[in-house]
C-alpha positions in Angstrom: 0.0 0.0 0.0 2.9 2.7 0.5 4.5 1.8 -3.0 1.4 2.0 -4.4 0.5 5.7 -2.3 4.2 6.7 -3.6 3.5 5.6 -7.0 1.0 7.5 -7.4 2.0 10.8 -5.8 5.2 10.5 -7.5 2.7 9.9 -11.2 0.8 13.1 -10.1 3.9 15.3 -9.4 5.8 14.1 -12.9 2.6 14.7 -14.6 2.2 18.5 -13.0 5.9 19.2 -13.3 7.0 18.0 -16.3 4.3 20.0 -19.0 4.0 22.9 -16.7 0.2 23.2 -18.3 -2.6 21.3 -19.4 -1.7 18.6 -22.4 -4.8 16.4 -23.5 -3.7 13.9 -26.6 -6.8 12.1 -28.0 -4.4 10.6 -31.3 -0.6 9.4 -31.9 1.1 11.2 -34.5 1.5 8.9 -37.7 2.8 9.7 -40.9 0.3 12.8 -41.9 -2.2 12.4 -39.4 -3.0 15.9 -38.0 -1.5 16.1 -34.0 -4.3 16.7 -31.5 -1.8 17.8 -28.5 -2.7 20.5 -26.2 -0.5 23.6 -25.5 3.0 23.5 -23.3 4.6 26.2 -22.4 7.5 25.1 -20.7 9.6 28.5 -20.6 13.5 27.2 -20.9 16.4 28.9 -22.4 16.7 27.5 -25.6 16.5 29.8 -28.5 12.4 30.2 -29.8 13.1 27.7 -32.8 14.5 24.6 -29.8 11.7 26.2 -28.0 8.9 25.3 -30.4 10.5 21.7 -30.8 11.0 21.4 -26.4 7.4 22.4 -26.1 6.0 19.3 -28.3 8.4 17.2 -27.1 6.9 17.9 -23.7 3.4 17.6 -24.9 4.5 14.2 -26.5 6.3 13.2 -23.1 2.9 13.7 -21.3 0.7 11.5 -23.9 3.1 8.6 -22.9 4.1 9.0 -26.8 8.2 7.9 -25.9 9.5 7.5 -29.7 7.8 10.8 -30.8 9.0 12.5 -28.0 12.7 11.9 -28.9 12.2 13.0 -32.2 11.3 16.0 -31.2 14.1 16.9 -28.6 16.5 15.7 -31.4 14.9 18.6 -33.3 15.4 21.1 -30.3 19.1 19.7 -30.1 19.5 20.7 -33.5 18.3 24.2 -33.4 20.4 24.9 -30.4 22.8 22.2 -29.5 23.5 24.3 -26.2 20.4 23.9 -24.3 20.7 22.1 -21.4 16.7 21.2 -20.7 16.3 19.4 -23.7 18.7 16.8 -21.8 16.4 17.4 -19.0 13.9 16.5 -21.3 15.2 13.1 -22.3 16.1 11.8 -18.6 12.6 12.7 -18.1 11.9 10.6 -21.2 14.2 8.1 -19.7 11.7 7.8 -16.5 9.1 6.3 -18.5 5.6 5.9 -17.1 6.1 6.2 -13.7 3.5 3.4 -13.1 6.1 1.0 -14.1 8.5 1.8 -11.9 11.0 0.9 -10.7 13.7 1.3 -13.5 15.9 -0.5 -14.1 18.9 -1.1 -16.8 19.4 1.3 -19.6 17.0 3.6 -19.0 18.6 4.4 -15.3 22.2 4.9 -17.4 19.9 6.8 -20.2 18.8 8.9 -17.5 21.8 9.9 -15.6 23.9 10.2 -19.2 21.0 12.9 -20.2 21.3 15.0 -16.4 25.2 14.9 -17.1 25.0 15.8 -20.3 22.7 19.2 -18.9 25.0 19.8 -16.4 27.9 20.1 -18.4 26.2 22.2 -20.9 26.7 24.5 -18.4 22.4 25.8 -17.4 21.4 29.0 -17.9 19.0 29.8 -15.4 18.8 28.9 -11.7 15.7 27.6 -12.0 16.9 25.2 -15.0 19.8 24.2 -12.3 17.0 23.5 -10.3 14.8 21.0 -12.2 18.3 19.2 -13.3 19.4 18.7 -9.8 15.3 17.5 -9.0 15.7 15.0 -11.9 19.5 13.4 -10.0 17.5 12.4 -7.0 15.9 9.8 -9.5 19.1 8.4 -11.5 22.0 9.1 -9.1 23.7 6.2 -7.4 21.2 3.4 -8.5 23.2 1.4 -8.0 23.6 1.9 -4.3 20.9 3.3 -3.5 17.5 1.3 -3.3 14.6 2.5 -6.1 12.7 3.6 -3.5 14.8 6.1 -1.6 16.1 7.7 -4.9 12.2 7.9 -5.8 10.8 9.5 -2.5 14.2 11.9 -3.0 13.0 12.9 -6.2 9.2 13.3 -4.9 10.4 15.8 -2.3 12.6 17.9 -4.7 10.2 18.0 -7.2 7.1 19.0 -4.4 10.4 21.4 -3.8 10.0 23.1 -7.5 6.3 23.4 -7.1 7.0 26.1 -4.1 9.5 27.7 -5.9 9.0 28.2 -9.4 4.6 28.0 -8.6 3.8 29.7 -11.8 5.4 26.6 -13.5 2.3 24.7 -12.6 -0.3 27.4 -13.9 -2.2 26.0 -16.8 
């Protein structure tokens, strides 16, 4: 019963956090069919071409939609190879659905790989230093430290962002 009350606060807090805003996805983008994503705005600082791509990729991220989500921070990478969120972005990707936790494998290296890839790109903001160090609590020392403990870490510093950056959670 605790796993389960952690699993799903920690499933409410990734889903709050992560979009910053209301996403609803009724379709998966294939081939030409038209996207039906809501609207992200997930202020980071990329330049407004990477932020176009971040946003979807955010929106994707939230509509479970993994593959697509990639894609479309390989598109922000593109347009600004410099911005540290979009490897943010793909630890976040990394996490999966956090219904399925705990991770295990490649995705915890995937994860922590992205997080030092952000750090050394050197974040922008403090509040971009923020969310990366939030997202740590999850990957670091997985292999020490038990699924649980690096979960209910990355619960507290994410319930941490909600005080501090509250207009992040506005829809």
């Amino acid at each position: 019963m605790q796993n389960f009350r952690f699993l799903k606060s920690a499933g409410v807090v990734f889903t709050g956090l992560v979009c910053a805003g209301s996403i609803f996805a009724s379709e998966l983008p294939a081939g030409k069919a038209p996207e039906k994503l809501g609207t992200v705005r997930f202020a980071v600082s990329c330049n407004d071409a990477a932020q176009l791509h971040f946003n979807r990729a955010v929106a994707l991220l939230h509509s479970f939609y993994w593959t697509e989500s990639r894609k479309a921070l390989a598109e922000a990478a593109k347009e600004d190879p410099a911005c540290a969120m979009v490897h943010w972005a793909y630890a976040m990707n990394a996490m999966g659905n956090p219904y399925t936790w705990p991770l295990t494998g490649k995705a915890l290296k995937d994860g922590m790989a992205s997080l030092e890839t952000a750090r050394q790109l050197s974040p922008r903001t403090e509040r971009e230093r923020d969310y990366i160090a939030s997202a740590e609590y999850f990957f670091r020392d997985a292999d020490k430290v038990p699924a649980q403990t690096r979960q209910l870490g990355y619960e507290l510093a994410m319930a941490r962002l909600v005080n501090t950056y509250p207009d992040d959670m506005e829809a």
